[in-house]
C-alpha positions as CSV (number, residue, x, y, z in Angstrom):
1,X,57.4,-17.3,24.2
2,X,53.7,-17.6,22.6
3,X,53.4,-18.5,19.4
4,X,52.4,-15.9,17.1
5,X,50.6,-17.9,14.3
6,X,47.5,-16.9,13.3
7,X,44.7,-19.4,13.7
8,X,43.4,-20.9,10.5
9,X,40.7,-18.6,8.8
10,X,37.7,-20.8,7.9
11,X,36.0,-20.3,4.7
12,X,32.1,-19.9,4.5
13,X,31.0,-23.3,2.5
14,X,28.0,-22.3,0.3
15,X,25.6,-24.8,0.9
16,X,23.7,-26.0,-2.4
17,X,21.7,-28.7,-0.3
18,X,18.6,-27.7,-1.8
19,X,20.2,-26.0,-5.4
20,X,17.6,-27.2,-7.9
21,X,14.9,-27.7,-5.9
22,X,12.0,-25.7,-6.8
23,X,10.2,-23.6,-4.1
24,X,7.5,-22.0,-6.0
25,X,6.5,-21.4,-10.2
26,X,5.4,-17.7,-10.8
27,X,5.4,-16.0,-14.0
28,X,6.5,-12.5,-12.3
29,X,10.8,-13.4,-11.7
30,X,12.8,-15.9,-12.4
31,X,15.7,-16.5,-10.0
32,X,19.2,-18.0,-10.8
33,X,19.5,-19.5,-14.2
34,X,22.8,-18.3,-15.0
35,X,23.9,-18.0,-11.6
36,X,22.8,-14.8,-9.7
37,X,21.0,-13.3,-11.9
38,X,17.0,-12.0,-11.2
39,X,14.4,-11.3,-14.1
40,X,10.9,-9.4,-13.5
41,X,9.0,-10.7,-16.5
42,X,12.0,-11.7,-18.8
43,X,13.7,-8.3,-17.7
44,X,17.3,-8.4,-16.5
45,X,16.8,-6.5,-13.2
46,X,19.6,-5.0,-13.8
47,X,18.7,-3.3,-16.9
48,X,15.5,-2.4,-15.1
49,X,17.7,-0.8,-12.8
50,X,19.4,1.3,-14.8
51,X,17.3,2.0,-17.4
52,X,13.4,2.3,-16.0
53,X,12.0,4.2,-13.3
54,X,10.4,2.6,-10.3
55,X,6.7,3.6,-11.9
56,X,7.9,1.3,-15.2
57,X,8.9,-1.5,-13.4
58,X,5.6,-1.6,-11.1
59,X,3.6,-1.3,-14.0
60,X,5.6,-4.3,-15.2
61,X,5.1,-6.5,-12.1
62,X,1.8,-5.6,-12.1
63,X,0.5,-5.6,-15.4
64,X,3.0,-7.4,-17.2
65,X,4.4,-5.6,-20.0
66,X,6.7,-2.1,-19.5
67,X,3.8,0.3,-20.2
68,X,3.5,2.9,-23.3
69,X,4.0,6.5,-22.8
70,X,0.1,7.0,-22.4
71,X,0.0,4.1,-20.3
72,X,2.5,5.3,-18.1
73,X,0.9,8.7,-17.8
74,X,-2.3,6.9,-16.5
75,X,-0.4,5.3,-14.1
76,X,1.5,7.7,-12.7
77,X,-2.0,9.5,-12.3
78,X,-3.8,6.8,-10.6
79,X,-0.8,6.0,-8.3
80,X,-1.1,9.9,-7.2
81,X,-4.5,9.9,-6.4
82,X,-4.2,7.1,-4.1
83,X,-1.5,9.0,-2.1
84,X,-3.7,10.7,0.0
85,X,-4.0,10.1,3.5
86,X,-7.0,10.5,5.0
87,X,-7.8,13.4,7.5
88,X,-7.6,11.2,11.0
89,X,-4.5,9.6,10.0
90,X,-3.3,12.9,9.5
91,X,-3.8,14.7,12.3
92,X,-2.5,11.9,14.3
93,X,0.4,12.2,12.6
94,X,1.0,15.6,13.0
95,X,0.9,15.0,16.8
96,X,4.2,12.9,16.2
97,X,7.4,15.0,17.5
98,X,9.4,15.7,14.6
99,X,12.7,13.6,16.2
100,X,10.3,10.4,15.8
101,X,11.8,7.6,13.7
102,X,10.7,7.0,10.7
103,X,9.7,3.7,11.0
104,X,7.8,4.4,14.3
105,X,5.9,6.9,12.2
106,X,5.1,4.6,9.6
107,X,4.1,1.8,11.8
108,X,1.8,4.7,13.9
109,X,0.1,5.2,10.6
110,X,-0.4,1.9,9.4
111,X,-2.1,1.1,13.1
112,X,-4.3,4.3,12.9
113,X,-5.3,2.9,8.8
């Protein structure tokens, strides 16, 4: 007869050989003071999440403060006119067979840029 005890299931030990150590100071996030917990400029990212739209929370990485309604409109506008994609790029792309993977696409594109 075998026996039919299971083998020991080992736990995953968290290593906090480096906890404290810092590994870069930036004034966008702040990683881990309570935990596991991420700010983008002394925003919860979780509030960001669920409160702000990806265009508020760019503006706020890149700007630094959650942008005004006019600002916002300003930004949205400028983000949309640097959408386009120029003509070459384009027709390159059209050349792709529409079962081509998305990231093969992308990476086509970037090349052709």
């Amino acid at each position: 007869m075998s026996d039919s005890t299971p083998a020991p299931v080992s736990k995953t030990k968290k290593s906090v050989a480096l906890s404290g150590v810092v590994a870069g100071n930036t004034a966008i996030c702040t990683v881990g003071h309570a935990g596991d917990d991420l700010y983008y400029r002394g925003y919860d990212i979780a509030d960001l999440a669920a409160h702000a739209t990806f265009e508020e929370v760019a503006h706020l990485l890149v700007h630094g403060h959650l942008p005004a309604r006019e600002e916002l409109t300003a930004f949205h506008a400028r983000l949309a006119a640097l959408r386009g994609i120029p003509a070459p790029v384009r027709a390159i792309l059209e050349q792709l067979p529409a079962t081509a993977h998305a990231m093969g696409v992308l990476r086509t594109a970037c090349s052709a840029l």
